[in-house]
C-alpha positions in Angstrom: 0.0 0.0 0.0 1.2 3.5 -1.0 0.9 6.7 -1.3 -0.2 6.3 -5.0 -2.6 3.3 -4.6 -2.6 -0.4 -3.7 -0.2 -2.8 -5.6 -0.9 -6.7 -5.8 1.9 -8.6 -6.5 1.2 -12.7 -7.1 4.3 -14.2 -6.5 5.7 -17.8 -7.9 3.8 -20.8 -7.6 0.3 -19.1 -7.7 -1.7 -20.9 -10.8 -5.0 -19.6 -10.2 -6.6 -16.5 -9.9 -10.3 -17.2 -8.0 -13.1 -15.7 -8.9 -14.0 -12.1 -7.8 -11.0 -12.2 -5.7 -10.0 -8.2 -6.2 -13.6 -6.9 -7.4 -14.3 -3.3 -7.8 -11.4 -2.6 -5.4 -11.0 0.8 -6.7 -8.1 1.8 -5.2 -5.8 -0.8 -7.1 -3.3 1.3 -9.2 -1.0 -2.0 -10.3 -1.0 -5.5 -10.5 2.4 -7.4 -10.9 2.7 -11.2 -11.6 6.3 -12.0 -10.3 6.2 -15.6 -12.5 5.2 -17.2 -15.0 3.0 -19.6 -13.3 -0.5 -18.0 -13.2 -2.3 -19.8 -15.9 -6.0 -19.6 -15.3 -8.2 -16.6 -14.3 -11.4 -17.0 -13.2 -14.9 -15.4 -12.9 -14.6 -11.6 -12.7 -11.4 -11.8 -10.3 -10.4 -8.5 -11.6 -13.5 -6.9 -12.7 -14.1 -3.0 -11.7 -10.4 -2.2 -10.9 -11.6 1.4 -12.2 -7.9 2.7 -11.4 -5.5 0.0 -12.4 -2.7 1.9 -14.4 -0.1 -1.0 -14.9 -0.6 -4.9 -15.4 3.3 -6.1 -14.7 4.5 -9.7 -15.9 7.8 -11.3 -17.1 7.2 -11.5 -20.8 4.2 -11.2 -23.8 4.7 -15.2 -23.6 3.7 -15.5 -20.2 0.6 -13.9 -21.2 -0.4 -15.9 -23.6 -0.3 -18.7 -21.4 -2.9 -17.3 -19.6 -6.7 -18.1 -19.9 -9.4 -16.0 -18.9 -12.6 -16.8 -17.8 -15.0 -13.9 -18.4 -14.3 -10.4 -19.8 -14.3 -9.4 -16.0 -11.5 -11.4 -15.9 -8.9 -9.5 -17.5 -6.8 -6.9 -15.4 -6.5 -5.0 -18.7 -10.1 -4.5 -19.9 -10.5 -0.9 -18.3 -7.3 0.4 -20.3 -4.4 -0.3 -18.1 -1.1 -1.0 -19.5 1.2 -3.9 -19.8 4.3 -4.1 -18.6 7.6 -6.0 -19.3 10.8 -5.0 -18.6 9.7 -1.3 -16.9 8.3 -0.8 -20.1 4.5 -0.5 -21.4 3.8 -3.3 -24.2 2.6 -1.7 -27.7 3.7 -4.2 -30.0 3.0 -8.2 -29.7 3.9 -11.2 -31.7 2.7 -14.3 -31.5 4.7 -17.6 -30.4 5.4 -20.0 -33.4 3.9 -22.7 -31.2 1.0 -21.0 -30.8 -2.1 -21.2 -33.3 -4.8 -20.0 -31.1 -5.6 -16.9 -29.1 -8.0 -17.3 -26.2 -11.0 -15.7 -24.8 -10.7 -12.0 -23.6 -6.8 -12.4 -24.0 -6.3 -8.6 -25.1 -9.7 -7.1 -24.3 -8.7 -3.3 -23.3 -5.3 -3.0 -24.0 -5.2 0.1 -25.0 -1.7 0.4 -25.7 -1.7 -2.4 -28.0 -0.7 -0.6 -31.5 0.8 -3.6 -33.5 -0.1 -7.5 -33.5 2.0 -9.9 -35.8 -0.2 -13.4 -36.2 1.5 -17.0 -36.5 0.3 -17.3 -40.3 -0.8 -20.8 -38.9 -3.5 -18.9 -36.6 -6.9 -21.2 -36.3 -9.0 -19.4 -34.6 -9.5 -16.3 -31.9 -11.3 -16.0 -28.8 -14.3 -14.5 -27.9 -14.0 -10.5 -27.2 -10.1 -11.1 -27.4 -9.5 -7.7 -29.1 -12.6 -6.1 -27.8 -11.3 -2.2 -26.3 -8.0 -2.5 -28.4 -9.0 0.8 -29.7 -5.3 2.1 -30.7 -4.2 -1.3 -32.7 -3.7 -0.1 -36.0 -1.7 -2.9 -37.7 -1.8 -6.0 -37.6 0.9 -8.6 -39.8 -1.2 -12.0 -40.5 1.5 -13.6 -42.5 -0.2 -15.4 -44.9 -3.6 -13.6 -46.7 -4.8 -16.5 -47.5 -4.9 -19.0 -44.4 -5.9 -15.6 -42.9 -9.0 -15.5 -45.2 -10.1 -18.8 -44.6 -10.8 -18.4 -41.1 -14.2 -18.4 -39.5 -14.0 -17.4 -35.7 -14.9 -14.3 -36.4 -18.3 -12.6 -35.8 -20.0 -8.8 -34.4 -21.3 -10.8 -31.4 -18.0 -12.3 -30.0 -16.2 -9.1 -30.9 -13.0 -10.4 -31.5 -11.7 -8.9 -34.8 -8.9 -7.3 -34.5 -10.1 -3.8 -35.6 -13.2 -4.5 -33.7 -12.3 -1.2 -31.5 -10.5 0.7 -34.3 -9.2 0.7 -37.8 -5.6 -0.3 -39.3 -3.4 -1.3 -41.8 -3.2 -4.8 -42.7 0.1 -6.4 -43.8 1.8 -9.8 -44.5 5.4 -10.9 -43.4 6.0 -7.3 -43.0 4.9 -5.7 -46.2 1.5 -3.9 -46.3 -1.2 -4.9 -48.1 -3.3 -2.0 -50.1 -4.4 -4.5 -52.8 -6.2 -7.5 -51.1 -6.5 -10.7 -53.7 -8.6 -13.1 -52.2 -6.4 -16.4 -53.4 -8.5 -18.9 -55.5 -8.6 -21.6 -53.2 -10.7 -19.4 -50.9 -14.6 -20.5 -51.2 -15.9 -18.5 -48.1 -15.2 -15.0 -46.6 -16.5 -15.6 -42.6 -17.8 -12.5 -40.7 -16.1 -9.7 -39.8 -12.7 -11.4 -41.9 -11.5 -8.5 -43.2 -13.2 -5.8 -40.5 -12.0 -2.3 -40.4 -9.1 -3.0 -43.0 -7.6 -0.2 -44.9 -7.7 -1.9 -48.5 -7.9 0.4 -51.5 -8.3 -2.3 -54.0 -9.9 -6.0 -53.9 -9.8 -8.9 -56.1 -11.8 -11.4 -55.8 -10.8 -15.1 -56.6 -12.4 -17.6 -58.8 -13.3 -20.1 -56.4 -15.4 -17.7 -53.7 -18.7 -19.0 -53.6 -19.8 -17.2 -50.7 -19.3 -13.7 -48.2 -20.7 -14.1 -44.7 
C-alpha cells in the first residue's frame, strides 16, 4: 500500500486466480505477476479495478499462457497497461507454437498498437480484441490461411479492428491491394473488419461472403 494506490503482486507458484478475488477494489493502481506460473483466471477476479494503471509480468509469452474466464477477468479490460521489462507493451507477436488466441486475452489493452499473427492462426477467442482501440496494424503472414478463417463474428467481438481501424500487412509488407487467393470459397464474418484496402480482387473459387 502506497501513497499512489494499492499494488498486488502474485508471487511464484500461484496458478490460479479465484473468482472475484479483487472486485471493484478501486483503489488498485498496479497488479504485478512475479512468474510465470499463473495460468488460469477466473470469474470476474479482476473486474471493476476502475484505477489500475499498470498490469506487470515477465514476458508477452507468459501472457499468452494465460486463460481468462469472463471479460471481467482480464486486469487490462479498463485500459491499463502492460508491462515488461519497466516498459508498457505496444507491439505483440505471437509464439510459433501457438495457433490460437483465447477468450478475452487482449480485451482493453489500450496500448496495444501492432499485433503480428503466427500465419498458422486457427482461430481467436471471444472478445479477445474487444477495447484495443489504438491497434492499427496488424501482420497475419499469410492472406490466404488468414481469409479462410471463421471465428470471427459482431457478437463475440474479436476482430482485431473490432475497437479501431488499421493497416493490414503480410510478413512485413503492407497490403493496399487484397487478392482473395483462388482456393478461398468462403469469406466468414467480420474477416477483413476495419481493413484499410484500396483495392480487392476477388478469386475464382469464392462462392460465398458471410
Amino acid at each position: 500500500n502506497t501513497s499512489n494506490g494499492v499494488e498486488v503482486t502474485f508471487s511464484e507458484n500461484v496458478t490460479s486466480i479465484p473468482a472475484a478475488m479483487l472486485l471493484d477494489i478501486a483503489n488498485i493502481k498496479k497488479i504485478t505477476f512475479t512468474s510465470e506460473d499463473v495460468t488460469y483466471v477466473n470469474l470476474g477476479a479482476f473486474s471493476g479495478l476502475s484505477n489500475l494503471q499498470e498490469v506487470v509480468i515477465p514476458s508477452t509469452d507468459a501472457w499468452f499462457k494465460m486463460s481468462f474466464a469472463s471479460a471481467g477477468a482480464n486486469p487490462l479490460q479498463n485500459g491499463a497497461d502492460l508491462i515488461v521489462n519497466g516498459s508498457a507493451v505496444t507491439e505483440i507477436s505471437m509464439p510459433n507454437d501457438l495457433t490460437t488466441i483465447g477468450n478475452y486475452q487482449f480485451e482493453g489493452m489500450a496500448s496495444l498498437t501492432s499485433f503480428t499473427f503466427n500465419p498458422a492462426l486457427t482461430s481467436v477467442g471471444e472478445g479477445a480484441f474487444r477495447g484495443c482501440i489504438n491497434l492499427t496494424k496488424i501482420d497475419v503472414g499469410n492472406v490466404e490461411n488468414w481469409a479462410k478463417l471463421t471465428s470471427f463474428s459482431e457478437t463475440k467481438q474479436n476482430a482485431p479492428f473490432n475497437s479501431s481501424q488499421g493497416d493490414l500487412y503480410e510478413n512485413g509488407k503492407i497490403v493496399k491491394e487484397l487478392v482473395i487467393p483462388n482456393s478461398v470459397e468462403t469469406i466468414g464474418s467480420c474477416t477483413f473488419m476495419n481493413m484499410k484496402i484500396e483495392t480487392l480482387r476477388f478469386g475464382t473459387g469464392l462462392t460465398s461472403i458471410s
